[in-house]
PATIFI-721780 format. One record per residue (C-alpha): residue number from 1; residue in three letters; x, y, z. Coordinates in steps of 0.2 Angstrom, whole numbers, plus 5000, padded with zeros to 4 digits. Example, Ala and Ser with C-alpha at 12.3 -4.5 7.8 and 13.67 -1.06 7.14 Angstrom:
BEGIN
NODE    nr   rest      X      Y      Z
NODE     1    ALA   5062   4978   5039
NODE     2    SER   5068   4995   5036
//
This chain:
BEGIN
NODE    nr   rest      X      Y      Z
NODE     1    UNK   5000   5000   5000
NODE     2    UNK   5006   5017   4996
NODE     3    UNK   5000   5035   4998
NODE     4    UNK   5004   5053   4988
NODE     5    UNK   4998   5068   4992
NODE     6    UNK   4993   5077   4975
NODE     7    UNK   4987   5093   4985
NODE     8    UNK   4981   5097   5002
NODE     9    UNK   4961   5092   4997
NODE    10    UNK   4963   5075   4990
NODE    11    UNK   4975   5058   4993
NODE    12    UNK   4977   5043   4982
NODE    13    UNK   4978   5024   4991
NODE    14    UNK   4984   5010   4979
NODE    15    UNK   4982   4995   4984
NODE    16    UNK   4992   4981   4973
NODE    17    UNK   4988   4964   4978
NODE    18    UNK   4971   4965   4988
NODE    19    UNK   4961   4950   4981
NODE    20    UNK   4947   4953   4972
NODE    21    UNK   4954   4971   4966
NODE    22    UNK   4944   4987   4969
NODE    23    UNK   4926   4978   4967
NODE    24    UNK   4931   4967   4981
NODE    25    UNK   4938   4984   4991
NODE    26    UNK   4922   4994   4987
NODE    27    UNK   4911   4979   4997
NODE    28    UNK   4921   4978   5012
NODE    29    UNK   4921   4998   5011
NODE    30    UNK   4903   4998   5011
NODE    31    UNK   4901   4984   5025
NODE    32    UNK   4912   4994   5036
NODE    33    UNK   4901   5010   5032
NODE    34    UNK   4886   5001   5035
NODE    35    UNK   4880   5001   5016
NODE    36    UNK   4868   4988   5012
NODE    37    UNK   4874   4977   5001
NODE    38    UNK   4869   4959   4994
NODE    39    UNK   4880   4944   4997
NODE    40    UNK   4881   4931   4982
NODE    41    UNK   4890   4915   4977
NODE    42    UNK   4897   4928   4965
NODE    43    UNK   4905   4937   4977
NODE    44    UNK   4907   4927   4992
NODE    45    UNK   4924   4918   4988
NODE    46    UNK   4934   4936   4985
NODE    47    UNK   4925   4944   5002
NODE    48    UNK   4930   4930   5010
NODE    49    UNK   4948   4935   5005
NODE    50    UNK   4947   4953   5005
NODE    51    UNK   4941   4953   5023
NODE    52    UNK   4956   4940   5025
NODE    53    UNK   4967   4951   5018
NODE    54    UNK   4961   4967   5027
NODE    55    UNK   4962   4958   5045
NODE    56    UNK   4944   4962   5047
NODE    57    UNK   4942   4949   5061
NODE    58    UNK   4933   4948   5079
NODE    59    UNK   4949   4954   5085
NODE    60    UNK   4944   4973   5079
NODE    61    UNK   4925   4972   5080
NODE    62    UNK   4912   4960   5082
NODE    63    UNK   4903   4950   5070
NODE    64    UNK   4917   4957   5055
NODE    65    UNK   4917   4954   5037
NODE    66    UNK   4927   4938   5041
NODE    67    UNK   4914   4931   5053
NODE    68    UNK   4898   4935   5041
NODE    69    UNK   4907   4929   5024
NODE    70    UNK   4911   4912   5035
NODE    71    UNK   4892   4912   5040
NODE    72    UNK   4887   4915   5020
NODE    73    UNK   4898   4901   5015
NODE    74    UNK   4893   4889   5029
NODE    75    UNK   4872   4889   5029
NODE    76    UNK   4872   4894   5009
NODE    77    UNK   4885   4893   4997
NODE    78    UNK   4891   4875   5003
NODE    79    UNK   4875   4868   5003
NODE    80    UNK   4869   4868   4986
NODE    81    UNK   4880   4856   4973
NODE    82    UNK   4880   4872   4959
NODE    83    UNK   4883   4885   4970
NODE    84    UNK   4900   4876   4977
NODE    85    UNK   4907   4874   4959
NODE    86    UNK   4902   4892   4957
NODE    87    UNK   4911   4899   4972
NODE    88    UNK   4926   4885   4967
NODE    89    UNK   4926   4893   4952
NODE    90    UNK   4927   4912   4959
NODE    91    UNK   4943   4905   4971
NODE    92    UNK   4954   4900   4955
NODE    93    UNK   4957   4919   4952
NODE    94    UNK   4960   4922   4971
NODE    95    UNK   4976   4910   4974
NODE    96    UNK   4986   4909   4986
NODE    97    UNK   4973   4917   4998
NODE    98    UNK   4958   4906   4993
NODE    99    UNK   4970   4890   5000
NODE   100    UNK   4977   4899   5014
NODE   101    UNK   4959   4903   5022
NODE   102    UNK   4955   4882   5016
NODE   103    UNK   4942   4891   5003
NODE   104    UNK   4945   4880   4989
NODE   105    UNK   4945   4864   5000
NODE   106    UNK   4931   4866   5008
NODE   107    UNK   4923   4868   4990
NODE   108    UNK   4931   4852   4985
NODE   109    UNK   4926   4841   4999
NODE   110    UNK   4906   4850   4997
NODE   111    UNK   4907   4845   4977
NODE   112    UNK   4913   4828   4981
NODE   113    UNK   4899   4824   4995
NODE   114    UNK   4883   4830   4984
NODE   115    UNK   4891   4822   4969
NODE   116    UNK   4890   4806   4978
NODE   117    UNK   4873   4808   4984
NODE   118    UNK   4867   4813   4968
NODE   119    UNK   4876   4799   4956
NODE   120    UNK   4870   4780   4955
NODE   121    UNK   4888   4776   4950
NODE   122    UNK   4893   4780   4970
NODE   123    UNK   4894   4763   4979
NODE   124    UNK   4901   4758   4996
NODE   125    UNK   4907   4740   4991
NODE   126    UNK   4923   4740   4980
NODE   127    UNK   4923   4722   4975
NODE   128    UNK   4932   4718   4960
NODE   129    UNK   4915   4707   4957
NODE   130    UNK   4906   4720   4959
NODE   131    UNK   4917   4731   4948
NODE   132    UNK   4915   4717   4932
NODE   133    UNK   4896   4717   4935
NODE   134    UNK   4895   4735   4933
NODE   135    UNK   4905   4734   4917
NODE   136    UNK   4896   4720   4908
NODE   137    UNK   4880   4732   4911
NODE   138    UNK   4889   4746   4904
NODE   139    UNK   4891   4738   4888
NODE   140    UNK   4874   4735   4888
NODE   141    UNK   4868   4751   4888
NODE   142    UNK   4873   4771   4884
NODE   143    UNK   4882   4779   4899
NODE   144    UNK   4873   4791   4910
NODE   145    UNK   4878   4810   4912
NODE   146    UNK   4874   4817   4926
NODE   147    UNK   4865   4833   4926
NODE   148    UNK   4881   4839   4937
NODE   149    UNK   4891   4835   4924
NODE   150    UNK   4891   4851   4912
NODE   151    UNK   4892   4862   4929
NODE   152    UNK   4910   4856   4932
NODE   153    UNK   4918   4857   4914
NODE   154    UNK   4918   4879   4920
NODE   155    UNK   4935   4873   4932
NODE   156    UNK   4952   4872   4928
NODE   157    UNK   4962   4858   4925
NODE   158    UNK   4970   4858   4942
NODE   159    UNK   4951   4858   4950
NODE   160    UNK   4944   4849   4941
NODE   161    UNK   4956   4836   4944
NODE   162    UNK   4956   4839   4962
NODE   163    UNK   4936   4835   4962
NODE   164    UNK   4937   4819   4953
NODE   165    UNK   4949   4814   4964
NODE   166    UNK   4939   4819   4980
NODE   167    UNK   4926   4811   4972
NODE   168    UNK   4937   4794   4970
NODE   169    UNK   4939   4794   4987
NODE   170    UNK   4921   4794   4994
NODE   171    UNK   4916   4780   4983
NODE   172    UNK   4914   4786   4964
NODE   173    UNK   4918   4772   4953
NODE   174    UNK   4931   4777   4940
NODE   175    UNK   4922   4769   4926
NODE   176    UNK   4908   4783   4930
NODE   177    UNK   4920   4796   4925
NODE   178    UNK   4921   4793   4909
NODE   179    UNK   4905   4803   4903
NODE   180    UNK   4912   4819   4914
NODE   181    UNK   4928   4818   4905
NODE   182    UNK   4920   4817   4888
NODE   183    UNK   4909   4831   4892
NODE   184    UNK   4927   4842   4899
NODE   185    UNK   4939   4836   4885
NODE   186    UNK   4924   4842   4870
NODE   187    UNK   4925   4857   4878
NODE   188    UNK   4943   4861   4882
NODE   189    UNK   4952   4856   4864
NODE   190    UNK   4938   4862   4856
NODE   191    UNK   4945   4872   4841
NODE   192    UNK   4959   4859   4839
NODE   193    UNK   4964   4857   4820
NODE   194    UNK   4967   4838   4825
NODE   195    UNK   4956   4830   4807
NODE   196    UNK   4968   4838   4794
NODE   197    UNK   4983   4842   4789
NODE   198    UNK   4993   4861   4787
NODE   199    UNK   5004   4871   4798
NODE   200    UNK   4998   4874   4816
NODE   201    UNK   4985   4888   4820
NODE   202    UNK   4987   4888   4838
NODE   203    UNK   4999   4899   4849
NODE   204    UNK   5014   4893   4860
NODE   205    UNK   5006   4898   4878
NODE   206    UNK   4987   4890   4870
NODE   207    UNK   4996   4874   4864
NODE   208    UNK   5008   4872   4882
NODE   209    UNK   4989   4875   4892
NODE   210    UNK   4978   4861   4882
NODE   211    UNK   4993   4850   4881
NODE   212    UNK   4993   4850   4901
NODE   213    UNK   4974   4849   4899
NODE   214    UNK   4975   4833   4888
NODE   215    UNK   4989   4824   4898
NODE   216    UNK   4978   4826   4915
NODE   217    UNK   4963   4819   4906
NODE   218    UNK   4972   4804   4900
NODE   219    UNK   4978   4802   4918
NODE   220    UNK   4961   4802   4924
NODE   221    UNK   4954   4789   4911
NODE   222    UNK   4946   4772   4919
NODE   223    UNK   4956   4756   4918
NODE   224    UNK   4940   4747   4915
NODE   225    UNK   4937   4738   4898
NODE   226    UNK   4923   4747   4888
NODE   227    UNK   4921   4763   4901
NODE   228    UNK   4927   4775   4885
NODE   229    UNK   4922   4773   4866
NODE   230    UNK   4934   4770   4853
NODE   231    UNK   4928   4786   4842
NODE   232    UNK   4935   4795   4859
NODE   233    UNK   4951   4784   4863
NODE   234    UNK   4954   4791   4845
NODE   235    UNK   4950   4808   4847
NODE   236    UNK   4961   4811   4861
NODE   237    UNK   4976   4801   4852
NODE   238    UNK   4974   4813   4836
NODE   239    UNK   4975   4827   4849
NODE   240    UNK   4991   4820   4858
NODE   241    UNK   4999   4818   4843
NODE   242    UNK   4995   4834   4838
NODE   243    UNK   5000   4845   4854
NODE   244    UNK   5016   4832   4854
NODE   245    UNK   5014   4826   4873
NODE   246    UNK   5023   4815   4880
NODE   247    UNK   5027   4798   4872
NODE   248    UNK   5020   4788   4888
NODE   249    UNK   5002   4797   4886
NODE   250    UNK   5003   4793   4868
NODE   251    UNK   5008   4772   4871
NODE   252    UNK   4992   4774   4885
NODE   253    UNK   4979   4779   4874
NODE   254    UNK   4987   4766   4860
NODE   255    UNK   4984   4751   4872
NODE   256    UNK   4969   4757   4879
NODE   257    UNK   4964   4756   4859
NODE   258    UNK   4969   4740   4856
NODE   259    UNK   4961   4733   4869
NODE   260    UNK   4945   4738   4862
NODE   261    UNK   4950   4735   4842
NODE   262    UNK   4935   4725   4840
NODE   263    UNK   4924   4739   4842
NODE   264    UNK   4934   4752   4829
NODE   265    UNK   4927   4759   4812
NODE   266    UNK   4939   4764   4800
NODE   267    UNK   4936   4783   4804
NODE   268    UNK   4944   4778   4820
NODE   269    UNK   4959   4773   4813
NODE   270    UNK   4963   4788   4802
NODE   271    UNK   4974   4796   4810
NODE   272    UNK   4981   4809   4800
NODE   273    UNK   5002   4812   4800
NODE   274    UNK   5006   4829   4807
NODE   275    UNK   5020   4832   4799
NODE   276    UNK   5016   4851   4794
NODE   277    UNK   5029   4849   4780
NODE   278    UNK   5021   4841   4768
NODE   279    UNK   5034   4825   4765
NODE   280    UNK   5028   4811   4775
NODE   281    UNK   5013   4800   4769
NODE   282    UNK   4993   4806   4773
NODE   283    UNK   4989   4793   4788
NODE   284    UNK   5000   4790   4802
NODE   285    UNK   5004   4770   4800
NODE   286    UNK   5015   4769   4813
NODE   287    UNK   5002   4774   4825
NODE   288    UNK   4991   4759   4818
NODE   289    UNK   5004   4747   4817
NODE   290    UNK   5008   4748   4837
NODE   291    UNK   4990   4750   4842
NODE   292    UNK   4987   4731   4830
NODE   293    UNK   5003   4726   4841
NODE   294    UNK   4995   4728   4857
NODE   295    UNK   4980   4718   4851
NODE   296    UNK   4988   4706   4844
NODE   297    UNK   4994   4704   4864
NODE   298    UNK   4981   4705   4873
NODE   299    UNK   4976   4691   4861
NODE   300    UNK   4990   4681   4862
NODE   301    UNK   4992   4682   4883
NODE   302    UNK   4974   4679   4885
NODE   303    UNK   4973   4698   4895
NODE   304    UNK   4958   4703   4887
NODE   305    UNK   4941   4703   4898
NODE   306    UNK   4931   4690   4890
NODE   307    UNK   4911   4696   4892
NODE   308    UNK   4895   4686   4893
NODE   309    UNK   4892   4678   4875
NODE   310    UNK   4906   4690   4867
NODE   311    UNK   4912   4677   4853
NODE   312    UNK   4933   4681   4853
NODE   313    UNK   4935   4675   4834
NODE   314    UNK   4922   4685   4828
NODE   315    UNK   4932   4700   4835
NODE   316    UNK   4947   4695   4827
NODE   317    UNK   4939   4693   4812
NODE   318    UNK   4929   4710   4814
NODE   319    UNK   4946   4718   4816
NODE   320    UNK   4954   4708   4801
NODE   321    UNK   4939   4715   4788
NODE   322    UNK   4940   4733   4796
NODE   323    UNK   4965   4732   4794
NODE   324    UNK   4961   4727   4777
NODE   325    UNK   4949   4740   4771
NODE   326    UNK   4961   4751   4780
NODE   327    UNK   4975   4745   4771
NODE   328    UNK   4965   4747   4756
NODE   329    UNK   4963   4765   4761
NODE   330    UNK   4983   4772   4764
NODE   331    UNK   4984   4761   4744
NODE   332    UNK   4981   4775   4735
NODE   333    UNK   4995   4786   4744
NODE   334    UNK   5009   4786   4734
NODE   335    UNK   5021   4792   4750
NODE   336    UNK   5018   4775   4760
NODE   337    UNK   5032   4763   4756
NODE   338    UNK   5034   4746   4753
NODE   339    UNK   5040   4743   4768
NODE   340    UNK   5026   4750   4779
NODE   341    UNK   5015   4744   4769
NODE   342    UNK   5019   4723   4770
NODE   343    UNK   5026   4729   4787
NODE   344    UNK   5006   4733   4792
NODE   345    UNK   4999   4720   4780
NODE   346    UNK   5009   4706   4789
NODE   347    UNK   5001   4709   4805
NODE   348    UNK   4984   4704   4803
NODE   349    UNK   4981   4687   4808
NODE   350    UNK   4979   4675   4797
NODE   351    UNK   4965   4667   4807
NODE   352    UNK   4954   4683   4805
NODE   353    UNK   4955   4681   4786
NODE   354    UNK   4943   4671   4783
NODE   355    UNK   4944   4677   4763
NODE   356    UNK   4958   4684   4755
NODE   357    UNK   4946   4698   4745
NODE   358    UNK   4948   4712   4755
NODE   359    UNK   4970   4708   4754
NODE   360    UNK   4969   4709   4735
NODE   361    UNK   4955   4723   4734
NODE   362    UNK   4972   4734   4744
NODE   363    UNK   4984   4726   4733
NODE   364    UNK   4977   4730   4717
NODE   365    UNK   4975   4751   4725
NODE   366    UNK   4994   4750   4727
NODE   367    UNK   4997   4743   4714
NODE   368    UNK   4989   4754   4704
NODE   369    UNK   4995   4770   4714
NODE   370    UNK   5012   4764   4712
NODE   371    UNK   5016   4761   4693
NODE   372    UNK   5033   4762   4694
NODE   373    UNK   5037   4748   4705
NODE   374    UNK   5050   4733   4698
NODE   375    UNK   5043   4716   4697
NODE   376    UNK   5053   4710   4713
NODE   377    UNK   5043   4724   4722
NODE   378    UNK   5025   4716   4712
NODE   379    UNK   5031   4700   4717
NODE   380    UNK   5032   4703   4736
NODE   381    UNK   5015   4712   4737
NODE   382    UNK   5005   4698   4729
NODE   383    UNK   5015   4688   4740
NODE   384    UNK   5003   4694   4754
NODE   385    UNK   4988   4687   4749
NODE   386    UNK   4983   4669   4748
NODE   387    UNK   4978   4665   4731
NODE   388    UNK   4968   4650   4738
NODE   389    UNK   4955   4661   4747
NODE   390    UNK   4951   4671   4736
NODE   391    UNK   4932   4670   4729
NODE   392    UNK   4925   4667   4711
NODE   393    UNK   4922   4682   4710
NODE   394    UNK   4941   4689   4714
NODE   395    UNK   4948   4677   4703
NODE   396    UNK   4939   4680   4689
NODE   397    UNK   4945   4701   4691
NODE   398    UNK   4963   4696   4696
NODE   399    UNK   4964   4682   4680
NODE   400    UNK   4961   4698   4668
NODE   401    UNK   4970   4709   4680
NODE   402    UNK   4986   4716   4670
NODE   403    UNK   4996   4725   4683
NODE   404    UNK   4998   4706   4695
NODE   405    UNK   5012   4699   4688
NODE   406    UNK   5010   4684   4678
NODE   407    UNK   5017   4670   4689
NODE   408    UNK   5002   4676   4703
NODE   409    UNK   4989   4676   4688
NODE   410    UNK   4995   4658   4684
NODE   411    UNK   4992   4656   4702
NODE   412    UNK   4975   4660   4704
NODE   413    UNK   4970   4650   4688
NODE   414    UNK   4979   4635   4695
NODE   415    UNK   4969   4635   4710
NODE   416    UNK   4951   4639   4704
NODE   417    UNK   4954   4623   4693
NODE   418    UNK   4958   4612   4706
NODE   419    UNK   4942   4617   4717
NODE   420    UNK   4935   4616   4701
NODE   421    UNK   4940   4599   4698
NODE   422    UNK   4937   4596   4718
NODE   423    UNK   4919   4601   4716
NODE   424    UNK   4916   4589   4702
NODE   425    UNK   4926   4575   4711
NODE   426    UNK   4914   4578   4725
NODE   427    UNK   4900   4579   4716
NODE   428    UNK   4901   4561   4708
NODE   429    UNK   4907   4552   4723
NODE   430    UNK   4893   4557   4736
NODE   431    UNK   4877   4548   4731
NODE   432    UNK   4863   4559   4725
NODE   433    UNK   4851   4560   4738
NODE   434    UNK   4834   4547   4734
NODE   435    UNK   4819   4562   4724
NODE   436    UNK   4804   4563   4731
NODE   437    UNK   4791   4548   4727
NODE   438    UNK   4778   4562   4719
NODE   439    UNK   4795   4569   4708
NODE   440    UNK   4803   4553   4701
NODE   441    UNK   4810   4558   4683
NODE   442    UNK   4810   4546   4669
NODE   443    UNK   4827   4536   4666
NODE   444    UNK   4829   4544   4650
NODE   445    UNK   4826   4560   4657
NODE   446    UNK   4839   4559   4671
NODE   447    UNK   4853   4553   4663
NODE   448    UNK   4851   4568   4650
NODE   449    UNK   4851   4580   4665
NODE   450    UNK   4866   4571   4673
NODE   451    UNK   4876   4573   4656
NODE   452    UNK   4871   4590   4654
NODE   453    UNK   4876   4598   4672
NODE   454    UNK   4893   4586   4668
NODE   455    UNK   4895   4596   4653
NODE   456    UNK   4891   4612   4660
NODE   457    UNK   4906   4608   4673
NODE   458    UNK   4917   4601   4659
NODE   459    UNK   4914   4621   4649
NODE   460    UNK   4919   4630   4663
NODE   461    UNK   4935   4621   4664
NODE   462    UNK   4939   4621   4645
NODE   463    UNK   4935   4642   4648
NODE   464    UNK   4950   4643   4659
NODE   465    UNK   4961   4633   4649
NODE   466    UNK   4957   4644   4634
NODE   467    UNK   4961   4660   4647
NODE   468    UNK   4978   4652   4649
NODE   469    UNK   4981   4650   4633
NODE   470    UNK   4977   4669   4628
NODE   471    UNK   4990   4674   4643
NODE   472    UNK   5005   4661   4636
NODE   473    UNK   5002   4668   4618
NODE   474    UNK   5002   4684   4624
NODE   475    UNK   5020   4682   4633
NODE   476    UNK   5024   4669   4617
NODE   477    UNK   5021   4685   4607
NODE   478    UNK   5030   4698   4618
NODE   479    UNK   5045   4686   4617
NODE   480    UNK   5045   4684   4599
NODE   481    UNK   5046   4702   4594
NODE   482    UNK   5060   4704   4608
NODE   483    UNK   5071   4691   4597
NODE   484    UNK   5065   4698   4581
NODE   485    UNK   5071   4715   4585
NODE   486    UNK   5088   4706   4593
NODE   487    UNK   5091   4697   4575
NODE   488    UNK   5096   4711   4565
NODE   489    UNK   5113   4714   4576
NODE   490    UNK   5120   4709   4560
NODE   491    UNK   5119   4702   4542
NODE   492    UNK   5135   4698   4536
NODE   493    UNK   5138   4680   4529
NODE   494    UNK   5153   4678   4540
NODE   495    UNK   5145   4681   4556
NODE   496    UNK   5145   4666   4567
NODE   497    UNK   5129   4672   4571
NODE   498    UNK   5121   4673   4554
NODE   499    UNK   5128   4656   4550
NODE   500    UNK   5123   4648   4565
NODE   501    UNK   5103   4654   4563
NODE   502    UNK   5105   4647   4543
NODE   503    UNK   5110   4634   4549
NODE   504    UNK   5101   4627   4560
NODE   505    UNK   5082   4629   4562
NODE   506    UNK   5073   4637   4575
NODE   507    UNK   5067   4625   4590
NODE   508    UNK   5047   4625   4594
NODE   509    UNK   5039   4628   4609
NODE   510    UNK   5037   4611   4617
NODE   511    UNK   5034   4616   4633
NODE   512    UNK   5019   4627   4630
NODE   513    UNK   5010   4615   4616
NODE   514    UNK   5013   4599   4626
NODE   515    UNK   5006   4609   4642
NODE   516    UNK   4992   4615   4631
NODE   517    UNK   4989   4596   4625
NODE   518    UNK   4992   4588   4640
NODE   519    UNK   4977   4601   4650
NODE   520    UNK   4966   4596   4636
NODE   521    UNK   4969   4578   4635
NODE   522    UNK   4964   4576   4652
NODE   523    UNK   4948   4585   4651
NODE   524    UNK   4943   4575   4637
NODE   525    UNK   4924   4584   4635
NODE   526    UNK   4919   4572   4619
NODE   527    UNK   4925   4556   4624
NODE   528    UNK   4939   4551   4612
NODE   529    UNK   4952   4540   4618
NODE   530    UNK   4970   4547   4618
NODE   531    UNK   4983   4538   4607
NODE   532    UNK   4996   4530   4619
NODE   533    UNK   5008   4520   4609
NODE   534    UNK   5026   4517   4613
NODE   535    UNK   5034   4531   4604
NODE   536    UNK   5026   4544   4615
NODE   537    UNK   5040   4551   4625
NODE   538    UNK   5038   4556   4641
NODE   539    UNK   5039   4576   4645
NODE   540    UNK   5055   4582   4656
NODE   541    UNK   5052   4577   4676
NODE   542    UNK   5053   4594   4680
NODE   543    UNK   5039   4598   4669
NODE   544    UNK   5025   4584   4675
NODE   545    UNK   5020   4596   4692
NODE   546    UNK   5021   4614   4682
NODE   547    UNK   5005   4626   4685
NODE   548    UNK   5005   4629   4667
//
């Protein structure tokens, strides 16, 4: 406090540090002037502290400021659940004072008392039986919010988490947090630019304040299975990876997403890479791939809470569709490497592939997104997919599908004939069931049906013989005008080369017209009898297993 005397009729007092400033001055000059004036949960918390601040005890007069703002706070402000977060809320502009005079304590201890009354998810028994129980019904149903909810989202950080704490301690469940933290975190990184990409908008002192906000929300998050949704898990993840906390909130909110995988849409899982410079791919794989990790062990330790009728391979094959049509998403990035991308792709279990459709639907987006790739590169990308699982329909796109390579194309034919031929072997060695007495068909009748369905099967496999035919002639043809454009190197009678290619005459294709023969032989769709005399030579051992 300071004085100057400016001239002989008037004086200036300027006091610095009084808390509440000159409104809260102006009250307690009123009350000691005898000025009516009304006491509110507004105002309460910094005449509380001004009268603290201006010694106005018992010690100077009775029934002082101090006395009657104690008696305010005692029969009315603490009484009502609203009007303590209001006066808490008042107290975080008057530290140290506020805590000195046990203001903000008090309003802690209040909050968590009526919160408890007022919440169902307060219980005295903390049983972990009980604790499962209350989590299978939370799955069952959408979580409450409690009316008291929104009122606490006005405190800061340090409050609030003050409160829940309190709260904790008188019996609040943790899992019952969860909707209080949605409702605080929605409103707190609101105007995060966490769903795209660009340099940050956000100030230095703003980004340091919700950074602090987010790592004391993730601190505060359940341990219970199922207590927060994945859509949220993800939310705050794109926020810490955007604010840059630190690594161990990052790897928390990674697990707590794996646990719950099996509940994940894609959205949730594109997570874009804030790079802010504009090299790195679009989604953040890495993310993804350690988040796939942690599922993979929970699966594999058996960690994972198992819940009434919840079937475990249907999750595992829920999360296998929902990695693949991911996969299939980052394909058409040209910035994700090979490496990430059979890196991620080799993850997925092959248990939860139940086909290999969704694996070639990615494969053929990289593929196409990626032009320029060797056929080494090809090679190893078709290698992901099993070519045995595929349906009808996937082979009959990848068969006509010119960026595969031909050796995976060959592949795919290969095995659709043999479950071709499986079908057809099954078919004729398990007896046909007996008709119906009121539908028994004629013998002549039968036996023409019977030939007709066996040369309905027998067409379908001289169609993918004729397929495999139009794909060697094609390479025969390729190869053809290679060495055409290789034989004029020179035309000079004493070339060793020119007289070796008059000399002797070109060699045919054996392998490819004997493989053609040899297919069609064994279908046999009219019923002539091969010729098998003792001339016949056998084809080359390493030639009686090839695909083609």
């Amino acid at each position: 406090m300071s004085g100057s005397n400016k001239d002989s009729d008037s004086s200036v007092i300027k006091i610095l540090d009084i808390p509440g400033g000159s409104e809260a001055f102006e009250l307690a000059a009123k009350f000691c002037y005898g000025i009516n004036f009304d006491m509110s949960t507004e105002n309460i918390a910094m005449l509380r502290c001004a009268a603290e601040y201006l010694e106005m005890t018992d010690e100077h007069s009775v029934e002082n400021l101090v006395v009657r703002a104690e008696a305010y706070l005692n029969e009315v402000a603490l009484k009502s659940l609203s009007s303590s977060i209001t006066v808490l809320h008042k107290s975080e502009e008057l530290l140290p004072t506020a805590e000195r005079v046990k203001l903000v304590s008090r309003c802690i201890d209040a909050i968590a008392y009526m919160t408890c009354q007022e919440s169902h998810f307060c219980s005295p028994s903390s049983s972990n039986s009980g604790n499962n129980e209350v989590v299978v019904q939370q799955q069952s149903k959408q979580p409450v919010v409690d009316w008291w909810a929104e009122d606490l989202t006005v405190l800061r950080i340090d409050s609030f988490q003050r409160v829940l704490i309190a709260m904790m301690a008188r019996g609040f469940k943790q899992y019952g947090l969860g909707p209080v933290l949605m409702l605080y975190a929605q409103k707190s990184l609101r105007g995060l630019e966490i769903f795209g990409k660009g340099m940050k908008k956000i100030e230095p002192k703003q980004e340091h304040e919700k950074r602090v906000i987010l790592e004391t929300i993730v601190s505060l998050l359940p341990r219970e299975k199922n207590a927060m949704s994945v859509s949220f898990l993800s939310m705050l993840l794109r926020a810490a990876i955007y604010l840059e906390t630190t690594v161990a909130c990052r790897l928390d909110l990674e697990k707590r997403m794996g646990l719950q995988l099996g509940q994940a849409v894609l959205d949730d899982l594109l997570i874009p890479s804030y790079s802010f410079t504009g090299d790195h791919s679009l989604f953040d794989t890495d993310t993804v791939q350690r988040i796939l990790m942690n599922y993979l062990e929970f699966e594999v330790e058996g960690v994972r809470i198992s819940n009434n009728g919840v079937d475990l391979a249907g999750d595992m094959e829920r999360v296998g569709k929902l990695l693949e049509n991911y996969m299939a998403e980052i394909a058409s990035d040209r910035n994700v490497s090979l490496q990430k991308f059979i890196g991620l792709a080799e993850l997925i279990p092959e248990q939860s592939r139940v086909t290999e459709d969704g694996m070639y639907r990615a494969v053929d987006i990289y593929l196409k997104a990626h032009p320029n790739m060797s056929d080494v590169e090809r090679k190893k990308v078709c290698s992901l997919m099993d070519c045995q699982k595929l349906s009808r329909e996937a082979c009959a796109h990848a068969a006509q599908n010119d960026r595969l390579p031909v050796q995976t194309i060959v592949q795919v034919l290969y095995y659709e004939q043999q479950r071709l031929r499986g079908e057809v072997t099954n078919d004729s060695d398990s007896p046909a069931p007996p008709p119906p007495a009121a539908a028994v068909l004629p013998p002549k009748l039968s036996s023409y049906n019977d030939e007709l369905s066996k040369l309905k099967r027998e067409n379908q496999d001289l169609k993918l013989e004729l397929l495999k035919m139009k794909m060697k002639l094609k390479e025969f043809e390729k190869e053809s005008d290679k060495k055409s454009s290789s034989s004029t190197i020179s035309t000079n009678p004493n070339s060793p080369i020119s007289t070796a290619s008059m000399d002797k005459p070109p060699l045919p294709r054996k392998s490819f017209i004997n493989s053609v023969s040899r297919k069609l032989g064994k279908l046999n769709p009219f019923g002539i009898t091969p010729y098998s005399g003792r001339g016949r030579t056998k084809p080359p051992k390493d030639r009686r297993h090839s695909i083609s």
